[in-house]
C-alpha positions in Angstrom: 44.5 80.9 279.5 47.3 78.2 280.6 49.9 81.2 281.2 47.1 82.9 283.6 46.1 79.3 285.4 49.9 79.0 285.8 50.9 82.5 287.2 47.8 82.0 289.6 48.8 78.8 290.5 52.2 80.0 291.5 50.9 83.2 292.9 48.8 80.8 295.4 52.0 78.6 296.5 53.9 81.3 297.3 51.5 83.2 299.0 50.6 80.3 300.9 53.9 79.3 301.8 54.2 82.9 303.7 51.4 83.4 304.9 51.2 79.5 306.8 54.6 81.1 308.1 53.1 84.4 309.3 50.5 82.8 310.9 52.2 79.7 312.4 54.5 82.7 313.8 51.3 84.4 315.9 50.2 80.6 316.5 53.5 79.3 318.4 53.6 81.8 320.5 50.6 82.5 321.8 50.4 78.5 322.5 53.5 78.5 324.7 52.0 82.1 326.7 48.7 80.3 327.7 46.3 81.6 324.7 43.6 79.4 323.4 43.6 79.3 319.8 40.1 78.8 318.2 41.2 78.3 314.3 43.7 78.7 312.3 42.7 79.5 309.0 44.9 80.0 305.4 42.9 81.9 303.2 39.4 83.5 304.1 36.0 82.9 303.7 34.1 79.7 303.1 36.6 77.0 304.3 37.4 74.4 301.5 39.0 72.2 304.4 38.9 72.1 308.0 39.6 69.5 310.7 38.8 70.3 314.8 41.8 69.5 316.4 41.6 67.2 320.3 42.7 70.3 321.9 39.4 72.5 320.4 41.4 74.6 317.5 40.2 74.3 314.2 42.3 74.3 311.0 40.9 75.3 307.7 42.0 76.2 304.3 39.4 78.8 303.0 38.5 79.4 299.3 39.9 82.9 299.1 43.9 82.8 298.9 44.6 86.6 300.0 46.1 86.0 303.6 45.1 83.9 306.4 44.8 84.5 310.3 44.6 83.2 313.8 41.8 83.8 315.5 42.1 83.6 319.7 40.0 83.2 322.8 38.8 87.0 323.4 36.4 88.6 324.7 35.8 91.2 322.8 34.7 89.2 319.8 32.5 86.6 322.0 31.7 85.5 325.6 33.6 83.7 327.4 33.2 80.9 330.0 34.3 82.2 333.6 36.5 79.1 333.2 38.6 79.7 330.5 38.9 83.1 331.3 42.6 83.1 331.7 43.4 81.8 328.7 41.6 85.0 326.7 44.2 87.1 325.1 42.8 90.2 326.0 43.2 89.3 329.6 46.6 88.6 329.1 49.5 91.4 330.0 50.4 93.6 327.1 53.8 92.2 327.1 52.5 88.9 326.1 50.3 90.8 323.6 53.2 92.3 322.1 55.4 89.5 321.8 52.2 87.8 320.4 51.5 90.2 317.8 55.6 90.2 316.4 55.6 86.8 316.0 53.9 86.9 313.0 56.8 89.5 311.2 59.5 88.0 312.9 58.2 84.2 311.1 58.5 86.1 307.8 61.5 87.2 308.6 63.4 84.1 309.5 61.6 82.6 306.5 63.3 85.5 304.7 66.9 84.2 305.9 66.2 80.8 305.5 65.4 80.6 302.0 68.1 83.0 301.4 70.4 80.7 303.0 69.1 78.0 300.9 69.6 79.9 297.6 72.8 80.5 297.8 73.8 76.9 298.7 71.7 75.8 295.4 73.4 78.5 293.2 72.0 82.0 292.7 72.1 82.7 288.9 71.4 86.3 287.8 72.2 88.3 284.9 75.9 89.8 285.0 75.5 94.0 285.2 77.5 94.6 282.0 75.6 97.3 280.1 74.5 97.5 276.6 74.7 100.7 273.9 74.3 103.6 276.7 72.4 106.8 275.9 71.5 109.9 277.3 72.9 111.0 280.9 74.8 107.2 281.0 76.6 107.9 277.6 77.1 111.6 278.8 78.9 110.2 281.9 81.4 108.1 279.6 80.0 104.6 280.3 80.0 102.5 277.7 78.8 99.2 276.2 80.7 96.1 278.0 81.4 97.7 281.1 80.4 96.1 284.4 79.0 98.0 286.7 81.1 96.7 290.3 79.3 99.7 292.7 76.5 102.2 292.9 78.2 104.3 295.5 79.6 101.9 297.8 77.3 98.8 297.4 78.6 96.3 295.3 77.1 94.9 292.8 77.9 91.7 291.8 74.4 91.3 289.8 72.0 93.0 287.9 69.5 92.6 290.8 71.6 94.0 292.9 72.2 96.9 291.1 69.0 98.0 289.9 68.0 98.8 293.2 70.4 101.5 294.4 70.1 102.8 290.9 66.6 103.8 291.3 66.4 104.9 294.4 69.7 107.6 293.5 67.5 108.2 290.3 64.4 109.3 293.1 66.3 111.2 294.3 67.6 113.1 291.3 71.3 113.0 292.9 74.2 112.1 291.3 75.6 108.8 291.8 79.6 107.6 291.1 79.7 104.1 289.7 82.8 102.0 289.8 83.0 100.6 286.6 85.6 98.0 284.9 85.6 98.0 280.7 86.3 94.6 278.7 89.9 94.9 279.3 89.3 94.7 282.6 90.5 98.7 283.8 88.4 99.9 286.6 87.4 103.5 286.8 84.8 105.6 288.4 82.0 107.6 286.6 79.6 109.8 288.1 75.8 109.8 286.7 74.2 112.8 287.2 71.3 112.1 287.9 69.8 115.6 289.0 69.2 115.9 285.2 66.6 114.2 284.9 62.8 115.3 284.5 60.7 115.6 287.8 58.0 113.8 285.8 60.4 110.4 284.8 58.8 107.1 284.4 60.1 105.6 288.0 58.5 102.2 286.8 61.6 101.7 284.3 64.7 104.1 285.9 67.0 102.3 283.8 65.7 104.0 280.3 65.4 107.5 282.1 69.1 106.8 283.0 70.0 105.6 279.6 71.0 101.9 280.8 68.4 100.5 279.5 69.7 98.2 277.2 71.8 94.7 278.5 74.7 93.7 276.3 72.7 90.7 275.5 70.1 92.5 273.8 72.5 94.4 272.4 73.9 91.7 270.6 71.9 89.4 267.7 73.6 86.2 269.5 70.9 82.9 270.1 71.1 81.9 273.1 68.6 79.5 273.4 65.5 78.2 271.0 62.5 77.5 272.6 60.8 73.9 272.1 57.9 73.7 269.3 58.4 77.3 268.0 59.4 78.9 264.3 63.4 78.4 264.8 63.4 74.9 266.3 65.7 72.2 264.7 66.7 75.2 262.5 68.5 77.9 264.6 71.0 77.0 267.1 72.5 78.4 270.7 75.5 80.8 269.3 74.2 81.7 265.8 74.8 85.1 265.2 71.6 86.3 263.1 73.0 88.6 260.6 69.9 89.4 258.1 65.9 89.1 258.1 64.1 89.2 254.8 65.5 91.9 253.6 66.7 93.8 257.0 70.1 93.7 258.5 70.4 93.1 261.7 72.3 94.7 264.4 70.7 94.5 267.9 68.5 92.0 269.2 65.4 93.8 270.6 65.3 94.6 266.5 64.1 91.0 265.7 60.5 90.8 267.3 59.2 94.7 265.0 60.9 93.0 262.4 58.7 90.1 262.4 55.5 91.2 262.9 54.2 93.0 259.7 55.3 89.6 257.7 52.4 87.9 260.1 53.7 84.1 259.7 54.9 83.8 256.2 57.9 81.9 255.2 61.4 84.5 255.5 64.5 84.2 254.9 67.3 84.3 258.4 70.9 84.6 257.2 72.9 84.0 260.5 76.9 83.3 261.3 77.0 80.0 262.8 80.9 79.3 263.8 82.1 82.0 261.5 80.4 80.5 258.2 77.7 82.1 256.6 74.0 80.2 256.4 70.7 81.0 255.0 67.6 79.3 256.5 63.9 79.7 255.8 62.0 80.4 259.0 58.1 80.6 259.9 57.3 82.5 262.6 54.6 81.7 264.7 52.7 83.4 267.6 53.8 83.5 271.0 52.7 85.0 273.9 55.2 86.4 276.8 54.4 88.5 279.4 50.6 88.5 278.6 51.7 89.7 275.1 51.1 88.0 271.8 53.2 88.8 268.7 54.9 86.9 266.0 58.4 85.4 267.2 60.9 83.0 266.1 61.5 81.6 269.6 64.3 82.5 269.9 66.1 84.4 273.3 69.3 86.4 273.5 72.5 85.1 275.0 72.6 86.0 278.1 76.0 86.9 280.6 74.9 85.2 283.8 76.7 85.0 286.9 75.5 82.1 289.5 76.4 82.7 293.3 76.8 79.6 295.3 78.3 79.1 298.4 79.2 76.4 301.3 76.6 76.6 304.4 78.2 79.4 306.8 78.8 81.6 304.1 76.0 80.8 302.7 74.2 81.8 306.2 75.8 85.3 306.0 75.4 86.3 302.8 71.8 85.4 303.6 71.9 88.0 306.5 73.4 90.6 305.0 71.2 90.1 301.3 68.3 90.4 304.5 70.0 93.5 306.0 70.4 95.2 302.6 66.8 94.1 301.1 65.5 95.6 304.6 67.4 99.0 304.5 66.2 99.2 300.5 62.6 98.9 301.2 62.7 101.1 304.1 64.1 103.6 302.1 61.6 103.4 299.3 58.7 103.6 301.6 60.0 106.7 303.3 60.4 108.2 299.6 56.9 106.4 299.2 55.6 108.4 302.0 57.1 112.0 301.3 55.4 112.1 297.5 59.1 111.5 296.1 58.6 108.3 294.8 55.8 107.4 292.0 52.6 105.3 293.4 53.1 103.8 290.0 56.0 101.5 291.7 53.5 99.4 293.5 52.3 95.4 292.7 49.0 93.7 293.9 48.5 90.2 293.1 48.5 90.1 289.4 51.9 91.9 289.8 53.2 88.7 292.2 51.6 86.5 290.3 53.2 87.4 287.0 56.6 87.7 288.9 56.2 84.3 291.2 55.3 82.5 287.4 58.7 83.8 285.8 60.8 83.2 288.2 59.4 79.7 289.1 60.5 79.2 285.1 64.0 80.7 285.6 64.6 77.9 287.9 64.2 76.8 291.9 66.8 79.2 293.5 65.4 81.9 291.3 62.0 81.2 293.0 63.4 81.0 296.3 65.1 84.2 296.1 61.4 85.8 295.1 59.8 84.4 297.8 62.4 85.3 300.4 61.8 89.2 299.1 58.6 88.7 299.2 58.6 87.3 302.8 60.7 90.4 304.4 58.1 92.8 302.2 55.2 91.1 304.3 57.1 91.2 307.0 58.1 95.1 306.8 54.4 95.6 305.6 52.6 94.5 308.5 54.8 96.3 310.8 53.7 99.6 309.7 51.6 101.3 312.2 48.3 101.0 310.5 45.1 99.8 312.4 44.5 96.1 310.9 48.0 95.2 310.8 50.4 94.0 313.1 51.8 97.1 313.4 48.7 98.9 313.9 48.3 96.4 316.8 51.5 96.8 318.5 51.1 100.7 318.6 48.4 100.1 320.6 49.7 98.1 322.9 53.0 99.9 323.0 50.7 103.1 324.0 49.4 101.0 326.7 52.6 99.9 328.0 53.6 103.7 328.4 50.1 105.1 329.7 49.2 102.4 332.0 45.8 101.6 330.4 44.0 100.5 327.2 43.0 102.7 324.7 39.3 102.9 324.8 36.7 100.8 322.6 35.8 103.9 320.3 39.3 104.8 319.6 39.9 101.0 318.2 37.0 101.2 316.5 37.4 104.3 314.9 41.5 103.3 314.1 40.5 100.4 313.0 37.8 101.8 310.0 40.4 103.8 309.0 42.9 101.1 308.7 40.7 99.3 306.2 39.9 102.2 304.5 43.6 103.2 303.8 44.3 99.0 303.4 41.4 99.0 300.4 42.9 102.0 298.8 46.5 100.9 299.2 45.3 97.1 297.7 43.2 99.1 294.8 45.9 101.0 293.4 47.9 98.7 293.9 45.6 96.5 291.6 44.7 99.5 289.3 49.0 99.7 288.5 48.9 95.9 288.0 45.9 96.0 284.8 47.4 99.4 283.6 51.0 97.3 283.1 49.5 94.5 281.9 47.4 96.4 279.0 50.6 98.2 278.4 52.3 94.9 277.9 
């Protein structure tokens, strides 16, 4: 119950944070081009909070944390007085409208770089893409385990985060790929996945395994790399011991510890590990502990783990921010156009248990590790509400855009009728969306 309180808890920050953004974005500027504001809410429904402002706009916080909005002067929602007809917003020109409407994305998208910018001053740290025991098409390609992965094509990839991406969409795409590549004597060399071998039908949710990069060096090797505080191993194990034997089963790869534990359900066993080269026997108690939404018997133990941290001074800092911004940008765009032509799986999308389960795991990993997910997450809202669906943004500017070029409005029944459909393709997008998020979590 505490790990769900706590990943709703951090779902609701983060949320909150970008959507106060979003909405502040819509709020500026239709202060500063004569629109009166009547509230300005975070969250809907029932408003937990709310104070009327001197100059008539009310602020609330409402009890359901899935968004927010601004709500203006218009008269196509209520009458208005002959007096304060000119500050209505649908009486004002469609430029206004327009610029308006963007604000919102464009907030989220200066969030985005901001808290980019701020990462990388604090220190990015992410694992280091040096790749386990390959199989399948990556063994076939002659990768094997300790070499870093430098490109996917021509992106470098200093990261694991930043590989994974251009991986899967090339694996999409079922196209082969050359990776630059340096082994553990440090020789680079270039290796081409081909990726047209594999299945129509592969798991997209995990396009590492299809590839046969599944597995990090760190899990490949039986190496603690940190005990975690009142479990099994504590005050027994150490960081650097190199677990050798359980019970009677010899141990060669980390991700064999956790099967290995669970049929002996919390009795007393017997760890031989290498600490510094010397031999040692221990007797260890596992104990239950859940990750990930999972409960199994563990020591408490996690794998050592290559990391590399990114830090820079403030102007670099500022354009590794862009770029990270220009590159997230041209990644999502090209997964939604995949999205959109039936190429990529529906199965890739997240809802809020998704974010929340992310936004909790991250916030653990550490503040830049947060920041980072919050600044992806603020350049998906703001690439999501720009897509021309009625009840977004987007929806709204194509409108207005129409307007702009025909001279006129659309008519009341056409926005009516665009904008039932936009809900109706918004509930189904948010229910699948949901529907991925409990099938993953069952599966967990």
């Amino acid at each position: 119950m505490s790990n769900v309180l706590g990943a709703f808890g951090w779902f609701v920050l983060t949320l909150g944070v970008l959507v106060t953004f979003h909405e502040f974005g819509h709020f500026w500027v239709a202060r500063r081009c004569g629109v009166k504001v009547l509230r300005f809410s975070i969250g809907f429904g029932r408003p937990l909070w709310s104070r009327l402002a001197a100059d008539g706009t009310i602020y609330q916080v409402g009890w359901l944390p899935l968004g927010g909005y601004v709500q203006f002067l218009d008269e196509r929602e209520a009458e208005v007085p002959v007096a304060d007809l000119p500050w209505a917003f649908n009486r004002q020109p469609v430029l206004k409208r327009i610029a308006i409407v963007l604000a919102g994305p464009v907030a989220n998208l200066v969030l985005c770089v901001g808290l980019l910018w701020a990462t990388y001053q604090i220190g990015w740290p992410d694992l280091s893409p040096v790749i386990g025991t390959p199989t399948g098409i990556a063994a076939e390609a002659g990768l094997h385990a300790g070499d870093r992965i430098l490109k996917v094509g021509d992106q470098a990839t200093p990261t694991w985060t930043q590989a994974m991406t251009p991986l899967a969409l090339a694996a999409i795409d079922r196209q082969p790929v050359v990776l630059t590549v340096s082994d553990a004597a440090g020789n680079e060399s270039q290796k081409t996945l081909p990726l047209q071998r594999l299945p129509a039908d592969f798991d997209q949710t995990n396009p590492l395994a299809a590839i046969g990069l599944g597995a990090l060096l760190a899990e490949d090797r039986p190496i603690v790399g940190a005990v975690e505080p009142d479990a099994g191993a504590t005050g027994i194990l150490m960081a650097g011991d190199r677990i050798v034997r359980i019970g009677e089963t010899p141990i060669r790869h980390f991700a064999q510890i956790a099967p290995v534990l669970q049929p002996l359900a919390g009795s007393p066993i017997k760890v031989e590990v290498e600490r510094q080269g010397r031999p040692m026997t221990f007797s260890v108690t596992p104990r239950q502990m859940t990750l990930n939404g999972q409960t199994r018997w563990a020591l408490g133990v996690y794998p050592q783990l290559g990391v590399t941290v990114i830090r820079y001074g403030p102007a670099a800092a500022f354009r590794a921010a862009l770029a990270e911004t220009g590159k997230q940008t041209r990644e999502s765009l090209a997964f939604i156009a995949r999205l959109a032509r039936g190429e990529a799986s529906s199965k890739n999308l997240s809802g809020v248990i998704g974010i929340a389960q992310v936004a909790q795991a991250e916030a653990r990993s550490g503040p830049s590790r947060l920041l980072f997910f919050m600044a992806s997450l603020s350049l998906t809202l703001c690439i999501m509400n720009l897509l021309p669906i009625p009840v977004l943004d987007g929806g709204h500017l194509l409108y207005y855009l129409i307007e702009l070029v025909s001279g006129r409005p659309l008519s009341d029944r056409v926005l009516v009728a665009g904008q039932y459909a936009g809900l109706a393709l918004l509930a189904g997008l948010i229910g699948l969306a949901f529907y991925n998020d409990i099938l993953r979590t069952i599966a967990s």
